[in-house]
C-alpha positions in Angstrom: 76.0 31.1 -110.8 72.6 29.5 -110.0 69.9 29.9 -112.7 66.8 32.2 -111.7 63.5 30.0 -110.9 60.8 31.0 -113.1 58.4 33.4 -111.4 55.3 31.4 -110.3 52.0 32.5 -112.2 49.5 34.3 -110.5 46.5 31.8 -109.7 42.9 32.8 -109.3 39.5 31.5 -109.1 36.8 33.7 -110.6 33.3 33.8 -109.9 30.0 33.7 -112.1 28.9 37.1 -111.3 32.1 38.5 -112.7 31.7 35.7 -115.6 28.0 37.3 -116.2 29.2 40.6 -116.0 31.9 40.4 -118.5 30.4 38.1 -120.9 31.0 40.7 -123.3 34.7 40.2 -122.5 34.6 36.4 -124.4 33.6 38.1 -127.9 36.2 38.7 -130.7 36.2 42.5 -131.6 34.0 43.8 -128.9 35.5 46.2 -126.9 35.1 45.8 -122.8 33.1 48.0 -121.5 34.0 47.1 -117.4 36.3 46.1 -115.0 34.6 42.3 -115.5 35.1 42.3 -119.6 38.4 43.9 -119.1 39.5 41.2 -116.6 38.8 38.7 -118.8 39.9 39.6 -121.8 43.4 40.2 -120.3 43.2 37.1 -119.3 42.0 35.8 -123.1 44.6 38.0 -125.0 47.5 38.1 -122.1 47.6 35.5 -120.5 47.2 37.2 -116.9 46.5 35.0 -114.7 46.2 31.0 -114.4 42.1 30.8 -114.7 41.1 27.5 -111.9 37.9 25.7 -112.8 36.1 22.7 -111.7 33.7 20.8 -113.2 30.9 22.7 -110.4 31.9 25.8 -111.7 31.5 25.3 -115.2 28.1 23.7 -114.4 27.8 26.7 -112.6 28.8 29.4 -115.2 26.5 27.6 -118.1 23.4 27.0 -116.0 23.8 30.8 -114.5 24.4 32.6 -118.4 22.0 30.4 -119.5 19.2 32.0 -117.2 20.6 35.1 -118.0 19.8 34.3 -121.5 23.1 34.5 -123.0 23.0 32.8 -126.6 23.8 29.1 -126.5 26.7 29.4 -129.1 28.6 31.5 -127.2 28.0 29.4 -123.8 29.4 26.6 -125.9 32.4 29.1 -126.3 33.0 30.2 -123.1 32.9 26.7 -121.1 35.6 25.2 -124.2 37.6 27.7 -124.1 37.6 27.5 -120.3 37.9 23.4 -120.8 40.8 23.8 -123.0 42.8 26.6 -121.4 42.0 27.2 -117.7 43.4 24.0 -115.0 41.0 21.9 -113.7 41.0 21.3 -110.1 39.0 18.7 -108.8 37.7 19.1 -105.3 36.8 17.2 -102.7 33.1 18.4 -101.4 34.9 19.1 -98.2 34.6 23.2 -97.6 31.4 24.8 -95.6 31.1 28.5 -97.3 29.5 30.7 -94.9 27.4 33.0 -95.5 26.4 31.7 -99.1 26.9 27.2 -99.2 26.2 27.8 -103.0 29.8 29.2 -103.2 31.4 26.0 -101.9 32.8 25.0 -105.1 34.3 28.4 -105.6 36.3 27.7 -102.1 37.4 24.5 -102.7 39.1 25.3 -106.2 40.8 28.2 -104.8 41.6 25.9 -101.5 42.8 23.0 -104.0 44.1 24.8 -106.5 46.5 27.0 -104.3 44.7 30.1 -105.6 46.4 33.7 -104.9 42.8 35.2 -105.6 39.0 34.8 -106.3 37.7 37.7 -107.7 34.1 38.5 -107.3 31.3 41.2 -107.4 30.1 39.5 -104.1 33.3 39.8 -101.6 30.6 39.6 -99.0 30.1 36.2 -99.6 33.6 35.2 -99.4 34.8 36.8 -96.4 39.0 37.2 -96.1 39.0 36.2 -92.3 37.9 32.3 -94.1 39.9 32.1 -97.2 43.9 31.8 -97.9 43.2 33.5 -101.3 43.0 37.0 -101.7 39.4 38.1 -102.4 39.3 41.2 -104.8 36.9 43.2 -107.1 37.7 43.1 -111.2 38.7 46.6 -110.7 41.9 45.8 -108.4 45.1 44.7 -109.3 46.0 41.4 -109.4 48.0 40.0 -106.5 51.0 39.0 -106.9 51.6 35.1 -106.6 53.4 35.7 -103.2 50.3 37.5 -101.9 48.6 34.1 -100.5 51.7 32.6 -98.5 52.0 35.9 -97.4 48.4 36.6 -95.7 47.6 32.9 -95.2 49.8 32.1 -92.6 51.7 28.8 -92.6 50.0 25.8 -94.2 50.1 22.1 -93.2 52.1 19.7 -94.5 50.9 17.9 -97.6 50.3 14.1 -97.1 52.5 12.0 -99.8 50.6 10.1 -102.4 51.7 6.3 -102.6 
């Protein structure tokens, strides 16, 4: 008898206006109060999902909580945590988003990265007809990992690295 293959984890790119929104989800003891806290503290105490980053969206998430004047320290908190646990997926600057080109980076990582989902408070600015990964609300399910072959279609062949 064959062993089982571990179940691939569920891979997802989320975006600063869930990050602002659930801010609250990042603080020890505090209990979340919506669908964006709740998302990310499963993710914090449960392990969820596989959080993809790159470096543009960390510059992203700090320059956006700092205008939202979230206290330094616990920017600081957020983006090491998010250094230290999340994968970093560096991109290539090769994706056009349409409608919003300020979400670019967010496309690429979950291009790159092989994401099942991008969650977002904005789906209009990452419209499913464009994207392999599923785009959902914090207050959906996760997809499974098999979600993304499954409405992507086939994907090309990846070139060999010499």
């Amino acid at each position: 008898m064959s062993p089982k293959r571990p179940k691939r984890r569920r891979r997802g790119v989320v975006d600063t206006s869930v990050v602002a929104a659930g801010v609250a989800g990042f603080k020890a003891g505090v209990t979340p109060m919506n669908d964006s806290a709740r998302l990310i503290r499963g993710w914090i105490e449960n392990d969820s999902f596989v959080w993809l980053v790159s470096a543009d969206i960390l510059d992203e998430y700090k320059a956006v909580l700092g205008r939202l004047r979230v206290r330094p320290a616990l920017i600081g908190t957020i983006v090491n945590l998010l250094r230290e646990e999340a994968e970093q997926v560096k991109s290539a600057g090769s994706i056009e988003a349409e409608p919003d080109p300020g979400d670019a980076p967010f496309w690429e990582c979950a291009d790159h990265g092989r994401a099942d989902f991008i969650v977002t408070l904005n789906p209009k600015d990452f419209p499913q007809s464009k994207l392999k990964a599923k785009v959902i609300l914090p207050s959906e399910p996760l997809p499974s990992a098999a979600t993304r072959r499954a409405t992507a279609g086939p994907r090309p062949p990846r070139r060999r690295r010499r």
